[in-house]
N, C-alpha and C positions, 0 to 999 in steps of 0.2 A: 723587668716591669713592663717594657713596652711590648715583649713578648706576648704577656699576656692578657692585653687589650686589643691585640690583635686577634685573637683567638677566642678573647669574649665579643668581641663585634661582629667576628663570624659567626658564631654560633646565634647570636640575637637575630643576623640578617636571614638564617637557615629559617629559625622559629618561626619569621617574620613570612617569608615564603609559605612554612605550611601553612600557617592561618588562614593566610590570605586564600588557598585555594579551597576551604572549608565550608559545607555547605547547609542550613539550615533546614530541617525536617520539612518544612513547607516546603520548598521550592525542590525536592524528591520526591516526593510521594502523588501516587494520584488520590484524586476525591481527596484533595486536604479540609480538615474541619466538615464534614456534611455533618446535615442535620443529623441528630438521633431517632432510630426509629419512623424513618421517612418514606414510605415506596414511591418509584420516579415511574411512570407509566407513558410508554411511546407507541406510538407504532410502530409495532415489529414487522409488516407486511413489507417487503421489498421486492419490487419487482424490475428488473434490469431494461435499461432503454438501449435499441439497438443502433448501432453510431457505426461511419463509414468505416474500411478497413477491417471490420470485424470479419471474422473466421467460422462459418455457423454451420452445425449438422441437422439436418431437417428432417426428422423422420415420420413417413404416410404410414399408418397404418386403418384395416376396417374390417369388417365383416368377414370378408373374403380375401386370405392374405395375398395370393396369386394377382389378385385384380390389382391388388396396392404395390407390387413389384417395378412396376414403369417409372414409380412418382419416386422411386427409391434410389438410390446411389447403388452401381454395381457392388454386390457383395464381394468380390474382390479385393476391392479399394479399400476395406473396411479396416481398423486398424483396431483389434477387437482388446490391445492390450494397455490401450491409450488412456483409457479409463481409469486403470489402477497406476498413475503414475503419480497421483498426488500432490502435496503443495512443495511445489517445485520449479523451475524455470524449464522450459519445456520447448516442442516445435509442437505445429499445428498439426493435426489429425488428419493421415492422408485423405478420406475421407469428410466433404465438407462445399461448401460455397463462401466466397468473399463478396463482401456488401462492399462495392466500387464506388467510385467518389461522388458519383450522382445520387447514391442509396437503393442502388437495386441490387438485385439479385436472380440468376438466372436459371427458373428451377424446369425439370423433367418435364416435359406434354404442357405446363400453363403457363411456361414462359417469364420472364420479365416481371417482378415484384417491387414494389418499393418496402423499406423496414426498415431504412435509417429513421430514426427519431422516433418510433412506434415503440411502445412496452412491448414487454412478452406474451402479455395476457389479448392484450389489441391485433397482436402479429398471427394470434395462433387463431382465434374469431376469424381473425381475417379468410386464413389459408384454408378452415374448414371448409370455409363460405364457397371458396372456388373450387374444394377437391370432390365437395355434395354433388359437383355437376356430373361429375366421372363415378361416383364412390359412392357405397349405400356407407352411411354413419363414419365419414375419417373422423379419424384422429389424429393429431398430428403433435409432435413433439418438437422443439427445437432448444438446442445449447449453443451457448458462444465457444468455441473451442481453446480459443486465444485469450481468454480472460485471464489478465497479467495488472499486475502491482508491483511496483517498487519504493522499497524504504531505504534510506541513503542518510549519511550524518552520522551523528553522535550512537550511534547501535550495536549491539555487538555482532551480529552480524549481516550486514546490508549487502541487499540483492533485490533480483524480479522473481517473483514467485506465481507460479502458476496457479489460480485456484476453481478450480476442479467442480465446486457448486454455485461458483459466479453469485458466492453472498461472503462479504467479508464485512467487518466493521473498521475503525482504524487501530483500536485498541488490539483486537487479533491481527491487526498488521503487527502491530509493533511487535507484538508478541514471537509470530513468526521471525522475526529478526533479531531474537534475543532478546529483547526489551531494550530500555533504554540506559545509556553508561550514566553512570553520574555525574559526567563531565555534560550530558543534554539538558538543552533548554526545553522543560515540561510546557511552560506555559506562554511557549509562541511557536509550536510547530506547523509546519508550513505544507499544505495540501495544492497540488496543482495541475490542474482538470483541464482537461482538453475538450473543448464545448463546439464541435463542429468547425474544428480548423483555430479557434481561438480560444489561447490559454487563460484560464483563470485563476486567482491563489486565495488561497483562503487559511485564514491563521484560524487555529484552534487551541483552545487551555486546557490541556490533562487533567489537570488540579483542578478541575471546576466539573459541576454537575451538568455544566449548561453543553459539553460533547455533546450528551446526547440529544440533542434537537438538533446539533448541529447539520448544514446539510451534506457535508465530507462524515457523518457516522459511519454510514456504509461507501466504502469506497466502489467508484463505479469502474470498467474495466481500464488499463493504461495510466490510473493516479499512480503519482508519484510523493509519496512523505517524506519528506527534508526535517532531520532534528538538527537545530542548529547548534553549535555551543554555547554553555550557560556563559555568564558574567565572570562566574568562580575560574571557568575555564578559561576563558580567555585572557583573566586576569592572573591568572599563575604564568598561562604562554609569556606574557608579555614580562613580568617578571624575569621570567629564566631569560628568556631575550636580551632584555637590557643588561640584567645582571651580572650577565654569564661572563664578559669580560672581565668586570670585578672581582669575582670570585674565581678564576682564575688567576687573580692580580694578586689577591689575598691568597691563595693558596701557596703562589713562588714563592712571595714574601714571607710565608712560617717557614718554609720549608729551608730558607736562609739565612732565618736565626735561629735556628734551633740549633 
C-alpha cells in the first residue's frame, strides 16, 4: 500500500511540473486579439543615420566616368563579391572608409568630411555639393558596409547577422534567428542601441500593434535584441531545480520496495 502512494505522488508531482511550464495562446503569439479588418498605416521611409565606427563605400560617379576615377577607391581594392554574401555575419569590405571617433572621414582630392549623425539622404546632398566643384552632374552613392544586428536569448538561432540593404525591422530580426522558442518572453523584449558612445534599451510588446511606431521597428546598425525568458520558463527551470533532489529521493525509494 505504501508502495503505491509513492508512485501516485510521483506521478501527481511529474503532472504538476508539466502544467506548470504551460503556456497560454496570448502570451505566444504575436498581434494577439487585433482589431478585425483594421489597416495600421506608418511610415515605411527609413533612411539610416551615419554613426562613428561605421565601415562606408562611397562611390563618384558623372558624366565623364574617367574624370570620376580620382574620387573613387582603386579598382583593385574592390571586393566585387562582397555584395552577394547576404544575411550573414560577415568582415567588412576591403574596399571602403571608416567614420573615426570624431565623425569624419577621409575621402579622395576633398579631403576630410564629417557624416557622423547625418541621414543618408543629407550625406549624399552634401557630397554632391562638393564634387559639383570638380564634376559636371556627380552622383554619388554611399553603403554602410558593416551593418550588423544581433539577436540573442530565447531564439532558435541567435547570432550577428549582416544585412546587406541596412533596412531591417525587429520582426525580420527575429525572423532571421529562427523566431522565437516558446520558452521567450514576447511581450518585454529588450532592444539596445548605441546612441553615440551611450547605450540605450528599449523594451518592446510583440503581442501588441503598438511595435510598429515603435522607435527599435527598424533596427539601426550594431542593435542588439535580447529575448528573455517567459515566467513559464523560468518557472519550470526553477522547479526541476528545487525538485530534482526529490525526485531522485523518490526514485531510490520505489526502486527499494519494489
Amino acid at each position: 500500500m505504501k508502495k503505491y502512494k509513492i508512485v501516485n505522488f510521483f506521478i501527481l508531482l511529474v503532472l504538476f511540473s508539466l502544467l506548470s511550464s504551460c503556456a497560454s495562446r496570448e502570451k505566444i503569439v504575436y498581434f494577439s486579439n487585433p482589431p478585425q479588418d483594421t489597416a495600421i498605416s506608418r511610415q515605411t521611409i527609413y533612411n539610416p543615420v551615419f554613426k562613428k565606427d561605421d565601415f562606408i563605400s562611397v562611390i563618384v560617379t558623372c558624366d565623364d566616368p574617367e574624370a570620376a576615377k580620382p574620387f573613387n577607391f582603386p579598382e583593385q581594392f574592390m571586393d566585387k563579391n562582397y555584395s552577394n554574401s547576404g544575411y550573414t555575419t560577415g568582415v567588412p569590405a576591403k574596399a571602403g572608409y571608416l567614420i573615426d571617433q570624431d565623425g569624419y572621414v577621409n575621402l579622395p582630392v576633398i579631403g576630410k568630411v564629417h557624416l557622423a549623425g547625418m541621414k543618408r539622404t543629407e550625406a549624399i546632398d552634401m557630397l554632391e555639393q562638393k564634387y559639383s566643384q570638380y564634376l559636371q552632374h556627380p552622383i554619388v552613392n554611399i553603403h554602410i558596409e558593416n551593418f550588423k544586428i544581433s539577436v540573442l536569448g530565447e531564439v532558435y538561432k541567435p547570432g550577428t547577422f549582416k544585412i546587406p540593404n541596412e533596412r531591417i525591422t525587429i520582426l525580420e530580426a527575429i525572423g532571421l534567428a529562427g523566431d522565437l522558442k516558446i520558452s521567450g518572453e514576447r511581450k518585454n523584449v529588450l532592444v539596445i542601441r548605441d546612441n553615440d558612445g551611450v547605450k540605450a534599451e528599449y523594451r518592446v510588446d510583440l503581442t501588441s500593434q503598438d511595435i510598429l511606431y515603435s522607435p527599435v521597428y527598424y533596427l539601426e546598425q550594431n542593435d542588439v535584441v535580447y529575448v528573455e525568458p517567459n515566467q513559464s520558463a523560468r518557472r519550470q527551470a526553477t522547479v526541476w531545480r528545487t525538485e530534482g533532489a526529490l525526485l531522485i529521493s523518490l526514485i531510490s525509494l520505489i526502486i527499494t520496495t519494489l
